[in-house]
N, C-alpha and C positions, 0 to 999 in steps of 0.2 A: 573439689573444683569441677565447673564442666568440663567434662571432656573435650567437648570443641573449643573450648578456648586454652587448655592444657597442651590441645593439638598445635592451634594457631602458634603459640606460644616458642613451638618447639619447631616451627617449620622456616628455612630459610626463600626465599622469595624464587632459590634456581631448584626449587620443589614444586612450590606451588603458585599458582594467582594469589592464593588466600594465605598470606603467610605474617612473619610476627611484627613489621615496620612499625602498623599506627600503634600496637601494643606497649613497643620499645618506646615511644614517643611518651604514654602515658607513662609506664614505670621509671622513666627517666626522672619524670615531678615528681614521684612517687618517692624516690629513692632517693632526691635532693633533700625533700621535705623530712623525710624519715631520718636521715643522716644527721640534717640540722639541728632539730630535736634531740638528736642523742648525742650531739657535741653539748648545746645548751647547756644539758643534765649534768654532763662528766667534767665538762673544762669552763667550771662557774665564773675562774679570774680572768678566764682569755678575752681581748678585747674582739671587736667584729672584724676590724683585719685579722686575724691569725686563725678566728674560726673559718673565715675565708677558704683561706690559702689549705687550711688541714680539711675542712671539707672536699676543695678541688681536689686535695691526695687522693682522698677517700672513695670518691665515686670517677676515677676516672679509667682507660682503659685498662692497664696494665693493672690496676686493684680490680677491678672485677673480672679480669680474665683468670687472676687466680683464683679468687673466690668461686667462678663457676667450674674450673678445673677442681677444686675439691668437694665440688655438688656431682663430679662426673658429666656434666652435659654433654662432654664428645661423645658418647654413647648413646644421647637420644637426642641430641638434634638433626633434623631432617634434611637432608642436603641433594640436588641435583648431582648425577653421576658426573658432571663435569669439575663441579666443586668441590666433589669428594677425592676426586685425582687429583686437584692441585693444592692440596691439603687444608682444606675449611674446617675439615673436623680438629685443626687442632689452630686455627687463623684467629688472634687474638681479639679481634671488630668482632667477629660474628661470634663467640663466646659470650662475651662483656653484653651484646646486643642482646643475645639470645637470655639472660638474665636478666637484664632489664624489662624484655618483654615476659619474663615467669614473674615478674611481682606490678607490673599492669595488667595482667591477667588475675593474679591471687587480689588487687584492687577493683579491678571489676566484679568480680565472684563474689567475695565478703566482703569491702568496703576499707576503709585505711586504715582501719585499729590494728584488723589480720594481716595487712598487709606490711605495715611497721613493726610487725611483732617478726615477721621471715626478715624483714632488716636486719632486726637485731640479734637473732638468731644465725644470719650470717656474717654480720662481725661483732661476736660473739668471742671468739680470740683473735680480732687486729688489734691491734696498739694502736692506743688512741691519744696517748701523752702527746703534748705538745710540741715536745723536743724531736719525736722520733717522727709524728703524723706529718710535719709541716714539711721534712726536710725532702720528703718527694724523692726517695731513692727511687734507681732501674732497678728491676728484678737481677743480673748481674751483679749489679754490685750490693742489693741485698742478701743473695747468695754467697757472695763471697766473704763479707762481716759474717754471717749467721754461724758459717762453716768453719773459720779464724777463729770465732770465739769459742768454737769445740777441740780447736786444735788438728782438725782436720783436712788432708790436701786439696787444695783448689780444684775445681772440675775442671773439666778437660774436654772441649765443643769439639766437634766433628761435623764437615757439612757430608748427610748422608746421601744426597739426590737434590736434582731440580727439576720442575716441570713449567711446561710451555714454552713462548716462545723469547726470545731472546729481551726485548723489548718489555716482557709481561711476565718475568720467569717469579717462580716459588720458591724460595728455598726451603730444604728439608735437614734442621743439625740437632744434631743425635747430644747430650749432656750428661757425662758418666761424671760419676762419682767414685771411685775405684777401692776406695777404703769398704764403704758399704752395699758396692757389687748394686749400686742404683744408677739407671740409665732412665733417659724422658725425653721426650722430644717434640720439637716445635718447629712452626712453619710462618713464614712471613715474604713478604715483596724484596726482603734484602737479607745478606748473611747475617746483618746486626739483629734485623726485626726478629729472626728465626732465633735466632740466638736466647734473646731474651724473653722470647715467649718458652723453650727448651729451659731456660732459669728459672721461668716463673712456677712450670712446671714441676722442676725442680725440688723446688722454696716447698709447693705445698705440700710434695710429698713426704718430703725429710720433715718437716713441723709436725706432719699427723704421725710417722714412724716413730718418731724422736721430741716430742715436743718439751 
């Protein structure tokens, strides 16, 4: 890929003037269109309502914030020292965003073929049945089924910190898992939002440790 658009890609707007909005704009069509398609192929009986409703699962925030939490992107997206304080490196919108605009980038560089091909490559292990895509769990409470069915104790949230001002505050909650000595953590405009971005967290890591 070019590097200026790899950069673009990865930059959030309290970085730079030149940063990844109109890219997320593209890879959003991108990523509808791509999705579609690979409902189409998998779920031949589903009528267009249900492919619907399980596409909107599929591309919506809380699904690609964990998808780019296990591509790592807190690690190289670009953030203003002010949104790095009030925790964007781990702010569910600016993840999800920041993915969207890495594959209207990889659409502009190589065209849609390449770029349907990192779709499917990133849900590559979601669950795409019917029964499971459509019903639109929170990360919470997908972590807590996933963990049940291992016979496993319930995580246990902690808020660890908040930043700014009362009005505009961040929360920061910490998501242990105490059986397998795993902790993750997440940041939102509320203890809930924090919360289940810390589960979504969570979900991706316990799936790659333990799938």
């Amino acid at each position: 890929m070019q590097p200026r658009l790899l950069e673009q890609a990865l930059t959030h707007r309290s970085f730079s003037a030149t940063h990844y909005e109109r890219l997320e704009f593209l890879g959003d069509s991108v990523l509808n269109l791509a999705v579609s398609g690979l409902l189409y192929e998998r779920l031949e009986r589903q009528p267009e309502g249900d492919l619907s409703r399980i596409r909107a699962n599929l591309v919506k925030q809380d699904t690609l914030h964990g998808l780019a939490l296990r591509l790592n992107l807190p690690a190289y997206v670009r953030l203003g020292e002010g949104e790095v304080k009030s925790g964007g490196r781990q702010r569910a919108s600016i993840l999800a965003d920041t993915l969207e605009a890495l594959i209207g980038a990889v659409y502009l560089d190589a065209g849609f073929e390449p770029a349907c091909q990192l779709v499917r490559r990133l849900y590559a292990d979601v669950d795409l049945s019917p029964g499971q895509s459509a019903q639109g769990k929170d990360a919470k409470t997908a972590l807590q089924e996933w963990l049940q069915g291992r016979k496993i104790k319930l995580p246990v949230y902690t808020v660890a910190g908040t930043q700014g001002e009362a009005h505009q505050q961040t929360f920061e909650v910490v998501c242990a898992v105490a059986e397998w000595s795993c902790r993750s953590h997440g940041a939102g405009p509320s203890r809930r939002a924090a919360e289940q971005a810390a589960a979504a967290a969570m979900l991706a890591l316990l799936t790659k440790r333990h799938p």
